[in-house]
N, C-alpha and C positions, 0 to 999 in steps of 0.2 A: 617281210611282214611289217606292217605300220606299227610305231609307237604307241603303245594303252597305259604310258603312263597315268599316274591317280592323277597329276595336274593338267593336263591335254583333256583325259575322261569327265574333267568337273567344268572343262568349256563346253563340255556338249550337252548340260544339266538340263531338262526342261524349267521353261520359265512356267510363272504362276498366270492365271489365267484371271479378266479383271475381276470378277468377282471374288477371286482370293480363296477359292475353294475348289478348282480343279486345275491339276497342268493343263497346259496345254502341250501338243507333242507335236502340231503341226500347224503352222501363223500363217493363212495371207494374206495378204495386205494390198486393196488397190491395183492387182493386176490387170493388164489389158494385155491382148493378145490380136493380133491382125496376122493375117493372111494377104498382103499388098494394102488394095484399099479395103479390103472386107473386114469389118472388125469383129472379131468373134465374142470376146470376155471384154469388159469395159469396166475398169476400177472393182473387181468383185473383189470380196473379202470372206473369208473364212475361216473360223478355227473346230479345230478337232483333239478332242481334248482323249487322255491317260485311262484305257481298259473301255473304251466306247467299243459302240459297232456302228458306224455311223454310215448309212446308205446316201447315196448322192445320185438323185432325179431329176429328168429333165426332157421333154420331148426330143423328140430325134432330131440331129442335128444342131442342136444348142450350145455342144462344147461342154460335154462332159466329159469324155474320152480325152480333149484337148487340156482342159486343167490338171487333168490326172498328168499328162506328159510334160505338162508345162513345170508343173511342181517335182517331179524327177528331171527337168533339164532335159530333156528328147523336144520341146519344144521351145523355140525364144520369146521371149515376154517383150514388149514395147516398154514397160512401166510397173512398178510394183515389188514389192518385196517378197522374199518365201524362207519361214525360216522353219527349220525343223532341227525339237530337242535343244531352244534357245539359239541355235546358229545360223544366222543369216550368212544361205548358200553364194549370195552375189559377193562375200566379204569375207569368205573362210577360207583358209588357205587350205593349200592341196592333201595336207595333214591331216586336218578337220573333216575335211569331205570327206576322206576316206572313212575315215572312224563316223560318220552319219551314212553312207552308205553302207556299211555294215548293219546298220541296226534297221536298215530297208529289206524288206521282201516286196517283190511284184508277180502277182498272176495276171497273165494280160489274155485279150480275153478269149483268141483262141489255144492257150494253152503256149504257142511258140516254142515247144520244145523242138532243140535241133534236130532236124531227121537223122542225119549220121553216125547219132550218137545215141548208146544204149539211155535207158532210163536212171541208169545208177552212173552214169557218166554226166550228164545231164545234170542231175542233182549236186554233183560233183563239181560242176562246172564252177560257182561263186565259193567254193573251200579252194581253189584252186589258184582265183583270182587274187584271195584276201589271204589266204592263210598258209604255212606253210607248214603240210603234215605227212605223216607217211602215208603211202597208199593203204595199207590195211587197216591202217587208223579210218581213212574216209571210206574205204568198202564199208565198215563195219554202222560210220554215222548215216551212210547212203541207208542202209539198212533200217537202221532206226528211223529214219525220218518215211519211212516207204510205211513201216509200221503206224508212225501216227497219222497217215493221213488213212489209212484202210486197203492199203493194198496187198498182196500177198508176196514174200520172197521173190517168187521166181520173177515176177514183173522187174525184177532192175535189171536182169540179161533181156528183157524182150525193147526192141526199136520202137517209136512211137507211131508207127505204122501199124502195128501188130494191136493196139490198143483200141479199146473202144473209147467212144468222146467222154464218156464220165471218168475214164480211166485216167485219159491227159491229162483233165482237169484237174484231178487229186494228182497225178506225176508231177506235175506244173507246180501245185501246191507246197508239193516235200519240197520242189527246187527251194520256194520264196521263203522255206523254212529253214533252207542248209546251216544259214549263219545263226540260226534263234536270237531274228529279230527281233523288237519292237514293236513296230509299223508296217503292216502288213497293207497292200494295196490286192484290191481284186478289181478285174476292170470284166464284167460282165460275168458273174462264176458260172452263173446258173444256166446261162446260154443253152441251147442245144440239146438240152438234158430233159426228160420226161420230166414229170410231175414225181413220183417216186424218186429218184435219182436228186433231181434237186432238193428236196426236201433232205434227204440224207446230208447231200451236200451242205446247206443251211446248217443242221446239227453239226456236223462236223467243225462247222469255222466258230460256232458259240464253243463247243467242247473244247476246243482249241484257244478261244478267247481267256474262258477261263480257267486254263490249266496252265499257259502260257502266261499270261497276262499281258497279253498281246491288245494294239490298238487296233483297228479296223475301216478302212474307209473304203466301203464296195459303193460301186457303179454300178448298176442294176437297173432293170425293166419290172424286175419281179417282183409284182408286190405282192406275194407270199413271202418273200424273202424280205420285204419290207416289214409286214407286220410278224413277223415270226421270230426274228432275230438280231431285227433294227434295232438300237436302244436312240435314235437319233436320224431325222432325215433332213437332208437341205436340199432345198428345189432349185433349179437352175433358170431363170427365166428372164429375158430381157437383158442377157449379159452377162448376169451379175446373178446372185445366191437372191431368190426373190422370199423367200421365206423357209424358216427351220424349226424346227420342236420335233415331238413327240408322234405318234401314228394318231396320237386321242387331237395333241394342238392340228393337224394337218385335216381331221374332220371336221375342225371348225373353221376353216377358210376357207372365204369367198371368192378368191381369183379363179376368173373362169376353168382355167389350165388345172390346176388343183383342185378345186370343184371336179370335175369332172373325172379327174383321175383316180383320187379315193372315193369320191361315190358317185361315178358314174353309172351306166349300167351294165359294166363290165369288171366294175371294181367288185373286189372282196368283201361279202357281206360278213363283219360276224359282230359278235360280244364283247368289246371292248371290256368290259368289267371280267368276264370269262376268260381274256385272254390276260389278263392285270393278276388272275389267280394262277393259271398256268405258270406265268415269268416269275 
């Protein structure tokens, strides 16, 4: 089990974000990413700041999915920094990492639960990696975590086979929950899921935001999911984050790509002010 000394835990403090009024939990900085000669990200920069839900958009193929992995280290960067919780990952020693991986969860986006393995093993899997506990100690938090996301007991004896696709998705979920993270990563939740089911799903990661105090950074297509429980969207365009704000800032820009996406003629019509009284 890694070291949680109090002087190790205060390297991993989030820094202050420039305007001096929100952490930030997740820095970066000028990344580029290529594929040989194909460059996908070119110097983007991003931050995502303490209790957001910050949705990250971007036409197909752009490299959204690809920052997401880049920023866990599943993919290599050409250039650029990424630091997460104040610790720049290319400079922290294996101490460090550890204790910042811990305070990560990932849902990816079909769910990636192992086949072989029950649902309460599964969940099991990162208590396992990090921590070092009796077995009916983690039966018992498998359980609890099965409970927050909506599942029923019996589903941690049932294989991921046995599930339906909104089922995974929340199994998936309790996983990114085991350690009660932080920084919660969703790489597509909503996928696959009806209009009802997503929606559910939607509530659930708000209910979860604010119960947990959990940060947020979904990859999505959904914009119901975008205006329903975004507090923050960055659009991916041209490499690089080409514009960020609000659902209200993204109805006032004129880049075609964005135009068209919030008020196209497939986009979501509502009440901006109606929806300001809801939140």
């Amino acid at each position: 089990m890694p070291d949680s000394s109090p002087d190790l835990m205060r390297q991993t403090g989030e820094t202050n974000s420039d305007a001096g009024t929100r952490p930030v939990v997740l820095s970066v900085r000028d990344v580029t990413v290529a594929f040989g000669e194909k460059v996908v990200l070119e110097n983007l920069s991003l931050d995502v700041y303490r209790g957001e839900i910050l949705g990250f958009v971007g036409a197909s193929g752009t490299g959204k999915s690809v920052l997401l992995r880049t920023v866990l280290g599943l993919v290599p960067k050409k250039s650029g920094s990424v630091e997460m919780f104040g610790v720049d990952l290319d400079d922290a020693s294996e101490q460090e990492r550890v204790l910042v991986d811990m305070r990560v969860g990932v849902l990816f986006q079909h769910g990636a639960l192992f086949s072989a393995l029950t649902v309460k093993e599964n969940i099991q899997v990162p208590m396992r990696e990090y921590l070092d506990l009796p077995k009916p100690l983690m039966d018992e938090l498998a359980l609890l975590k099965l409970e927050m996301v909506g599942l029923p007991p019996d589903a941690a004896d049932k294989f991921p086979s046995e599930l339906s696709g909104g089922m995974i998705k929340r199994a998936a979920l309790a996983r990114a929950l085991a350690l009660d993270p932080d920084l919660v990563f969703l790489d597509e939740p909503t996928s696959g899921l009806d209009p009802i089911g997503a929606a559910d799903f939607d509530e659930l990661v708000r209910t979860l935001r604010d119960t947990m105090g959990l940060t947020v950074y979904m990859v999505t297509h959904d914009l119901d999911s975008l205006f329903s429980v975004c507090d923050r969207i960055a659009v991916l365009g041209g490499k690089k984050v080409l514009v960020d704000g609000t659902v209200d800032d993204m109805m006032q820009v004129e880049d075609p790509w964005v135009k068209s996406y919030f008020r196209g003629k497939r986009a979501r019509q509502i009440d901006l002010s109606a929806r300001a009284e809801v939140n």
